[in-house]
C-alpha positions as CSV (number, residue, x, y, z in Angstrom):
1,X,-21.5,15.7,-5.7
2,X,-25.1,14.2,-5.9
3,X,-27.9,16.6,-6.4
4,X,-30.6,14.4,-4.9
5,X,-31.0,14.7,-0.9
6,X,-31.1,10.6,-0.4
7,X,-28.3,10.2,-2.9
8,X,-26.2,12.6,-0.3
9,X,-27.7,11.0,2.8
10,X,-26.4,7.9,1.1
11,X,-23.1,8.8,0.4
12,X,-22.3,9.9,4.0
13,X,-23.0,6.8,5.4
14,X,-21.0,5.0,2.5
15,X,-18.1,7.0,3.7
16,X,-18.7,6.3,7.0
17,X,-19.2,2.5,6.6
18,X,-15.9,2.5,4.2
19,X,-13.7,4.6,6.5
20,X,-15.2,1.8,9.4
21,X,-14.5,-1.5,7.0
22,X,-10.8,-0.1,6.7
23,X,-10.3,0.0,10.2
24,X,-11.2,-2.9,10.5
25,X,-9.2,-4.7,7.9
26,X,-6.3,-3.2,9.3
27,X,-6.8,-4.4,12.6
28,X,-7.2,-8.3,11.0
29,X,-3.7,-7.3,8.7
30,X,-2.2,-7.0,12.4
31,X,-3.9,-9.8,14.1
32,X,-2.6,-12.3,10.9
33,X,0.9,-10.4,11.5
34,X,1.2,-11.4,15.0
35,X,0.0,-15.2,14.0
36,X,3.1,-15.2,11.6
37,X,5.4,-13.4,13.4
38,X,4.7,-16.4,16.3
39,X,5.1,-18.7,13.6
40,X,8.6,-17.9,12.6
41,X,9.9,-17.6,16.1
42,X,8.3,-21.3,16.7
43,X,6.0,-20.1,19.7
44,X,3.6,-22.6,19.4
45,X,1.4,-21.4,22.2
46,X,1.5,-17.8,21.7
47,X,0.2,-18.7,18.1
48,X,-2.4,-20.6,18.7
49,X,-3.4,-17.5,21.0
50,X,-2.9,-15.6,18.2
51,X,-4.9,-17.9,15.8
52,X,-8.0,-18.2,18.7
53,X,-8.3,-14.3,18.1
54,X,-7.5,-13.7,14.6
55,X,-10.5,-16.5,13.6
56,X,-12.9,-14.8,15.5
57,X,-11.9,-11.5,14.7
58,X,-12.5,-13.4,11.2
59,X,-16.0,-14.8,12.0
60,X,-17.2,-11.0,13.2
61,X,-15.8,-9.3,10.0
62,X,-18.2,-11.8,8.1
63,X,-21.1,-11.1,10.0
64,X,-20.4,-7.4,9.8
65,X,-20.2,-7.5,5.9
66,X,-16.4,-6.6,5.8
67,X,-15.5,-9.9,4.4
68,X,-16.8,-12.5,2.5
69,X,-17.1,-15.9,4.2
70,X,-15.4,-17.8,1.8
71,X,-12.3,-14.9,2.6
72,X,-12.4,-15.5,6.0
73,X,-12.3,-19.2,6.0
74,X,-9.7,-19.6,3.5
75,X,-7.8,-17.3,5.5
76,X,-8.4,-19.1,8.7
77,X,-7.4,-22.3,7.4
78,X,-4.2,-21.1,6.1
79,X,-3.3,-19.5,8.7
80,X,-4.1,-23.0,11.7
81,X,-2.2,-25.0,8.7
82,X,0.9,-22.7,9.3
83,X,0.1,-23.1,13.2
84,X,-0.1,-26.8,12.6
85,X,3.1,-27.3,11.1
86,X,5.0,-26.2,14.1
């Protein structure tokens, strides 16, 4: 543990912002699962539900710092090319 009172302050909050950024990328794992899962059962409308949702879900992880934007879009665009292909 850090003697220094800001280095303390600081690590609080990292574990705070890294116990939030998990969440988060566990709620996107689930969102992408649900996109594949329509996928393979051919459900073309339920995964392009699922795809409207998962890419914004996406667009606020970059904008919250979780992700990189490069991440996201590669992921998005995998994920409407297996949408496409239904």
């Amino acid at each position: 543990m850090a003697n220094i009172k800001s280095q303390k302050k600081r690590n609080l909050t990292n574990e705070k912002s890294r116990l939030r950024n998990n969440a988060y990328k566990s709620e996107l794992k689930t969102l992408v699962r649900r996109v594949d899962e329509a996928v393979s059962a051919s459900d073309k409308e339920t995964a392009q539900d699922a795809l409207r949702v998962v890419s914004r879900k996406l667009d606020k992880a970059v904008s919250k710092g979780v992700l990189h934007k490069n991440n996201a879009a590669n992921k998005k665009s995998g994920l409407a090319k297996l949408v496409a292909k239904i």
